[in-house]
MIVEXKE-164087 format. One record per residue: x, y, z of N, C-alpha, C in turn; residue in three letters. Coordinates in steps of 0.1 Angstrom, whole numbers, plus 5000, padded with zeros to 4 digits. Each point is the difference from the previous one (the first is absolute). Example, Ala and Ser with C-alpha at 12.3 -4.5 7.8 and 13.67 -1.06 7.14 Angstrom:
residues 2
<pt n_X="5132" n_Y="4943" n_Z="5078" ca_X="4991" ca_Y="5012" ca_Z="5000" c_X="5009" c_Y="5012" c_Z="5000" aa="ALA"/>
<pt n_X="4996" n_Y="5011" n_Z="4993" ca_X="5009" ca_Y="5011" ca_Z="5000" c_X="4992" c_Y="5011" c_Z="5008" aa="SER"/>
//
This chain:
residues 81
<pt n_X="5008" n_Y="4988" n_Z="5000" ca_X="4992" ca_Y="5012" ca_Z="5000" c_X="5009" c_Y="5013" c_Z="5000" aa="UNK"/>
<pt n_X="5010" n_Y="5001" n_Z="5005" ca_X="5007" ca_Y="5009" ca_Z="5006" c_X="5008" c_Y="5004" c_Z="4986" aa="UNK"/>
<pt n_X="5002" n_Y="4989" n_Z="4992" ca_X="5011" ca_Y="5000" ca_Z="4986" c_X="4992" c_Y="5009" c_Z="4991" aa="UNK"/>
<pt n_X="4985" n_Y="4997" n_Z="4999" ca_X="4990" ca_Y="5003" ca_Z="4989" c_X="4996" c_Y="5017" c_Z="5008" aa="UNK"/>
<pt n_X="5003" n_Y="5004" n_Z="5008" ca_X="4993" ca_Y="5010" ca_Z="5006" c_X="5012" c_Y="5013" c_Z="4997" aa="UNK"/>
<pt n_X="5016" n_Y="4994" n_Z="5001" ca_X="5010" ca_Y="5003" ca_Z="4998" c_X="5005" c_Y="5004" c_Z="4981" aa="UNK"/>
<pt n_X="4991" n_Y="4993" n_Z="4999" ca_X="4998" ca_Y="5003" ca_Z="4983" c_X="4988" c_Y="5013" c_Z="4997" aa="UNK"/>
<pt n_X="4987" n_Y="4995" n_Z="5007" ca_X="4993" ca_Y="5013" ca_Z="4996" c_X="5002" c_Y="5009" c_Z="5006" aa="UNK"/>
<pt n_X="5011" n_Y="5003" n_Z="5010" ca_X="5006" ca_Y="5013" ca_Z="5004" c_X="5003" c_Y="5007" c_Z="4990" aa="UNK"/>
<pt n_X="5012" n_Y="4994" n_Z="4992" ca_X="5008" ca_Y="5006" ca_Z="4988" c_X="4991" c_Y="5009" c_Z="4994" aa="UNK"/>
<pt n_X="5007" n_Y="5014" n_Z="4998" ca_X="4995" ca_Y="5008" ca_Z="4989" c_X="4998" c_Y="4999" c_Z="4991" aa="UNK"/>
<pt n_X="4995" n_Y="4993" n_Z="4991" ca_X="4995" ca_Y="4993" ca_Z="4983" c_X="4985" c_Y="5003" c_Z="5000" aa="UNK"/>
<pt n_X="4995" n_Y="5005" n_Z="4985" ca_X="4989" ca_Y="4997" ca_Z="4995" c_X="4994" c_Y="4987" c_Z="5007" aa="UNK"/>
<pt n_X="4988" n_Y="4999" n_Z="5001" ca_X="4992" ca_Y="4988" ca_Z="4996" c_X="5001" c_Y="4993" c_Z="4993" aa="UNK"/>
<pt n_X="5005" n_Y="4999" n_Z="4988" ca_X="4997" ca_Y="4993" ca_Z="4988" c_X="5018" c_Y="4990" c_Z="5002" aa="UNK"/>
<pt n_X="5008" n_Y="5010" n_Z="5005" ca_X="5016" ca_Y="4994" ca_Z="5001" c_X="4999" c_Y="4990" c_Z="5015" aa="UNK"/>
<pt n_X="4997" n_Y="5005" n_Z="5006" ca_X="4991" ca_Y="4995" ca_Z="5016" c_X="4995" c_Y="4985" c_Z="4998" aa="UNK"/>
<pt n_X="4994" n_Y="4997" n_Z="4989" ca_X="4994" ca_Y="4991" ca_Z="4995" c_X="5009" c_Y="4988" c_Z="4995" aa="UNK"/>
<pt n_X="5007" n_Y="5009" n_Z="4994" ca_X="5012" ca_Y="4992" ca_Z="4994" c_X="5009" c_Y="4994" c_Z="5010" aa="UNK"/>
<pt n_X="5006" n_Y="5010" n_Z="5008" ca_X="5008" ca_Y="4994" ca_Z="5011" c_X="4992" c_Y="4987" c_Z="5009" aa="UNK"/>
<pt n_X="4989" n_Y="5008" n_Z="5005" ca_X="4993" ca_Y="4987" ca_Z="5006" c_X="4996" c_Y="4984" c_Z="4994" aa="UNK"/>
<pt n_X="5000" n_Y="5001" n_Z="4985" ca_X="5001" ca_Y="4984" ca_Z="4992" c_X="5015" c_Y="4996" c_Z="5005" aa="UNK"/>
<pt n_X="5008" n_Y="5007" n_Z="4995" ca_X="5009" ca_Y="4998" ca_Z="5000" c_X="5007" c_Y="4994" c_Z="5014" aa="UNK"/>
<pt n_X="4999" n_Y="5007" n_Z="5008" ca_X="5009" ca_Y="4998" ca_Z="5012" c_X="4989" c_Y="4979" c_Z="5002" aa="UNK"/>
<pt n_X="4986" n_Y="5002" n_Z="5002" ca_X="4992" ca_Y="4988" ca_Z="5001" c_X="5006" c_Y="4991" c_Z="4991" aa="UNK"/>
<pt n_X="5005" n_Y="4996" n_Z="4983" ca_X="5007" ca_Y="4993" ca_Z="4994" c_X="5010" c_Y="4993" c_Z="5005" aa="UNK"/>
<pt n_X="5010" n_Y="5014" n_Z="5006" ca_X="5012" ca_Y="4996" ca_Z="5002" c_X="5001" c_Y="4995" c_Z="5015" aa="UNK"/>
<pt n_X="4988" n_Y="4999" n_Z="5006" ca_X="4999" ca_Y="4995" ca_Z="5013" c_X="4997" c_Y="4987" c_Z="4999" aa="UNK"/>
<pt n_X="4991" n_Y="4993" n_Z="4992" ca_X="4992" ca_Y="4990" ca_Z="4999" c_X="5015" c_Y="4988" c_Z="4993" aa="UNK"/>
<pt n_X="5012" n_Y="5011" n_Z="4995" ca_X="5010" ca_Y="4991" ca_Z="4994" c_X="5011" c_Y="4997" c_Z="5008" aa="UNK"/>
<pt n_X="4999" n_Y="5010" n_Z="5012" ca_X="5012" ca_Y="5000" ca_Z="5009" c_X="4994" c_Y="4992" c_Z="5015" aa="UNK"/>
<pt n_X="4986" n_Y="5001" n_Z="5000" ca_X="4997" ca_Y="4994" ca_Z="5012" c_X="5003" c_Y="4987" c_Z="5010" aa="UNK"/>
<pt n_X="5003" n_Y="4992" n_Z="4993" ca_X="5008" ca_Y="4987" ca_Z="4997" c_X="5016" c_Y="5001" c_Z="5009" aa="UNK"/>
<pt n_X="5001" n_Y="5011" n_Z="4997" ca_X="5018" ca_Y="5001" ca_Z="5003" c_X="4997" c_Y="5007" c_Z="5017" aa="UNK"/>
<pt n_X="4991" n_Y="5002" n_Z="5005" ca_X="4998" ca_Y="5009" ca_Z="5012" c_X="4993" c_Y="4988" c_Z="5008" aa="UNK"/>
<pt n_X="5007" n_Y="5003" n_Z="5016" ca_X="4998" ca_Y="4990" ca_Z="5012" c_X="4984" c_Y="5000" c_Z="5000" aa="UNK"/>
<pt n_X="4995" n_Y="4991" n_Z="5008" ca_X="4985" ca_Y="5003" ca_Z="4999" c_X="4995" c_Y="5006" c_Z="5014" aa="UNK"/>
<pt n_X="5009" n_Y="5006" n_Z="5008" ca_X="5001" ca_Y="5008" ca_Z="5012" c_X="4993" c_Y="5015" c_Z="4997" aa="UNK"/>
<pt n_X="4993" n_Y="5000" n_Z="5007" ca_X="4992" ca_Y="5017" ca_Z="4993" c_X="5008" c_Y="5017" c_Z="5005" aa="UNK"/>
<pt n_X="5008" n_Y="4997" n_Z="5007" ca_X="5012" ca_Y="5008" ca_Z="4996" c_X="5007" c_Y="5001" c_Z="4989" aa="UNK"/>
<pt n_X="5000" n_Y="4988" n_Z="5000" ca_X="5011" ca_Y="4998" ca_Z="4981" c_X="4992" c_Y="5003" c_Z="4989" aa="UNK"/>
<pt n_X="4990" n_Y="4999" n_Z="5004" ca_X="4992" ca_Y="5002" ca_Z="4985" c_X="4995" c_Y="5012" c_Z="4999" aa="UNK"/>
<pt n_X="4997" n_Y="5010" n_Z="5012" ca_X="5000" ca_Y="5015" ca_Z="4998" c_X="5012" c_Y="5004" c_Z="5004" aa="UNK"/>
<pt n_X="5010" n_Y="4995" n_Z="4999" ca_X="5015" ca_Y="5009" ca_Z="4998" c_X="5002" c_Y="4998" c_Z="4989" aa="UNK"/>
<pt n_X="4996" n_Y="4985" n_Z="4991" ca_X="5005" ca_Y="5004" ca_Z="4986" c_X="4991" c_Y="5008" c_Z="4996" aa="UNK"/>
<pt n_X="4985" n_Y="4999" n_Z="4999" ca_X="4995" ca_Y="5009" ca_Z="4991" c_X="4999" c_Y="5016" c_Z="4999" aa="UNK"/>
<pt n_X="5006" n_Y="5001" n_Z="5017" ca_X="5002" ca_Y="5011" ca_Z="4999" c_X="5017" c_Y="5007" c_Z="4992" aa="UNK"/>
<pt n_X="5005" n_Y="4992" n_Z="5000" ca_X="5013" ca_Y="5001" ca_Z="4993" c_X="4992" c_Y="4998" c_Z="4978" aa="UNK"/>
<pt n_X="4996" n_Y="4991" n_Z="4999" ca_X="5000" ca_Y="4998" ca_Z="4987" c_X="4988" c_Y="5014" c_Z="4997" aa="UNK"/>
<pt n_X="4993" n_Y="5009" n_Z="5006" ca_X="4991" ca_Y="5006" ca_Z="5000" c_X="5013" c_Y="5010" c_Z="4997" aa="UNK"/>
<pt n_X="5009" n_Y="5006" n_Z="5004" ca_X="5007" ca_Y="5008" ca_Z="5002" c_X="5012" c_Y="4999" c_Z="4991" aa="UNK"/>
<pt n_X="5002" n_Y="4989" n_Z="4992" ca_X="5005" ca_Y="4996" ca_Z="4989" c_X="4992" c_Y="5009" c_Z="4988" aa="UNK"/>
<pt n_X="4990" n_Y="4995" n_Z="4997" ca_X="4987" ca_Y="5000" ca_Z="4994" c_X="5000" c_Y="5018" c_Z="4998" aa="UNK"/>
<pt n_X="5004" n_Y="5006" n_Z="5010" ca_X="4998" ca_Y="5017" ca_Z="5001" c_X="5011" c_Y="5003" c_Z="4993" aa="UNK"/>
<pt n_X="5011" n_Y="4992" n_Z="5003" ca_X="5013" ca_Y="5007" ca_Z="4996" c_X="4999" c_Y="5002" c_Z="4986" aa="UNK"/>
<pt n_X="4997" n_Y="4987" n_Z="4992" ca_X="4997" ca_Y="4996" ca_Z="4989" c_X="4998" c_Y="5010" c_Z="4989" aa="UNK"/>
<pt n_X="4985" n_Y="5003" n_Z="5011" ca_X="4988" ca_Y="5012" ca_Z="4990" c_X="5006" c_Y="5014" c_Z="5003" aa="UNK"/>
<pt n_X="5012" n_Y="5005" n_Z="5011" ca_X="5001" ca_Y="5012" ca_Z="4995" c_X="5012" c_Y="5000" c_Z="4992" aa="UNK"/>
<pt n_X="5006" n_Y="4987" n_Z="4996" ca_X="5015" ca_Y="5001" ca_Z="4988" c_X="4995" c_Y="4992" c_Z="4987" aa="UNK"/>
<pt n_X="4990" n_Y="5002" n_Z="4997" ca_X="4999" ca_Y="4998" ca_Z="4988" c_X="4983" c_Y="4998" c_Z="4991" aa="UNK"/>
<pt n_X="5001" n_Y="4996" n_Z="4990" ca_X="4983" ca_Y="4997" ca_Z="4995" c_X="4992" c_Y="4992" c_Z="5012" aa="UNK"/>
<pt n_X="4992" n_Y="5007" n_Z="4997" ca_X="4986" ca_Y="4988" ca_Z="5012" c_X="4991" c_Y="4991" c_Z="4986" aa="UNK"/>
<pt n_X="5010" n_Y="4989" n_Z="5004" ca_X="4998" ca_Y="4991" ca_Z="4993" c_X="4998" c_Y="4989" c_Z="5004" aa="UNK"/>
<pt n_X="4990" n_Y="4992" n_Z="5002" ca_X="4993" ca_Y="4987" ca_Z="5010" c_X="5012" c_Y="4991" c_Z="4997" aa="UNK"/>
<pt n_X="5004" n_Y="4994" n_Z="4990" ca_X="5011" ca_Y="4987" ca_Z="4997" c_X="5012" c_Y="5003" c_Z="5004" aa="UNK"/>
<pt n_X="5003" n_Y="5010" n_Z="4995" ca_X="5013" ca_Y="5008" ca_Z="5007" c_X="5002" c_Y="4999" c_Z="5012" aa="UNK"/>
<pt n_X="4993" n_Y="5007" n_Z="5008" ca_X="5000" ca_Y="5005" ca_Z="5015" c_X="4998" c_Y="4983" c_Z="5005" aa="UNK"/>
<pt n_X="4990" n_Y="4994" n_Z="4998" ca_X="4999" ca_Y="4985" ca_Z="5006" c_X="5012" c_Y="4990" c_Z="5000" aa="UNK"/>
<pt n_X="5006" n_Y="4999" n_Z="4990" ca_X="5009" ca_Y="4995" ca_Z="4999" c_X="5012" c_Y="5006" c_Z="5002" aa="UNK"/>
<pt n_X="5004" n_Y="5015" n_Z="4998" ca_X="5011" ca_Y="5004" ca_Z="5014" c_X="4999" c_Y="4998" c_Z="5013" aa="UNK"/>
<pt n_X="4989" n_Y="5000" n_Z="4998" ca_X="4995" ca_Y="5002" ca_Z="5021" c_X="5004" c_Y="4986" c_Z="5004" aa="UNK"/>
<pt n_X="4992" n_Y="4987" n_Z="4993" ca_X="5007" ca_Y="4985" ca_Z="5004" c_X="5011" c_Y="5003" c_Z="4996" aa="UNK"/>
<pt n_X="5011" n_Y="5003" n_Z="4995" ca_X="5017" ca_Y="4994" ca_Z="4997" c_X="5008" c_Y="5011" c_Z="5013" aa="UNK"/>
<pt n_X="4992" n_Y="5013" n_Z="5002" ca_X="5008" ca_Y="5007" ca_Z="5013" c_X="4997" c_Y="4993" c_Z="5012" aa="UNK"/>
<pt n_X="4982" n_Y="4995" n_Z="5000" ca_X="5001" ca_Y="4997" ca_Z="5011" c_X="5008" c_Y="4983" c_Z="5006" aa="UNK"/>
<pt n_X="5000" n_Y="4991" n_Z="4992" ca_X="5007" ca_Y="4989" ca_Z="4995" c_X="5016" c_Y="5002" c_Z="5005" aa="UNK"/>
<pt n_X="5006" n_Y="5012" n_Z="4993" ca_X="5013" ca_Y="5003" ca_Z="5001" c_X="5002" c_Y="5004" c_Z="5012" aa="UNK"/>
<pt n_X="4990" n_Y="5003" n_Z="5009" ca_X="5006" ca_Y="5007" ca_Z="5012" c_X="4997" c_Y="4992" c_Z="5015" aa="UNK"/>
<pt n_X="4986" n_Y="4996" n_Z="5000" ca_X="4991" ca_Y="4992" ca_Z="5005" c_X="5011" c_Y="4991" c_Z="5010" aa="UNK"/>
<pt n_X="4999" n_Y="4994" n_Z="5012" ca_X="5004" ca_Y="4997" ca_Z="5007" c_X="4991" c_Y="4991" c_Z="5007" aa="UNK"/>
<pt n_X="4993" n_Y="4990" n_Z="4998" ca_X="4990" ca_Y="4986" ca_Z="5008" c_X="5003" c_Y="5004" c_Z="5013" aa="UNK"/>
//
């Protein structure tokens, strides 16, 4: 909740808003697997891959495939079980 709430903070249109929010959900549904099933770990990642997902959309196109699949290979690369 905290990941998704952290996203509609961000200053973005609605329409980009939209985008980030598929996105970050994609790239969740792909990394979830790799996260303890302890509910600390799973809102520390998402709040981390949430915050990936921001970094993303202010360096470059907001682009759903893009951003989804940077967001899994940063958060992948950095991530810590």
């Amino acid at each position: 909740m905290r990941a998704r709430q952290l996203i509609g903070g961000a200053v973005f249109p609605p329409d980009v808003l939209n985008v980030l929010f598929a996105a970050f959900d994609d790239a969740w549904h792909e990394v979830m697997g790799d996260v303890s099933n302890r509910a600390g770990a799973i809102d520390a990642a998402r709040l981390r891959l949430a915050t990936i997902v921001l970094s993303l959309a202010k360096s470059g196109p907001i682009e759903h495939a893009r951003i989804k699949q940077a967001a899994v290979d940063a958060f992948r690369a950095h991530y810590i079980p």
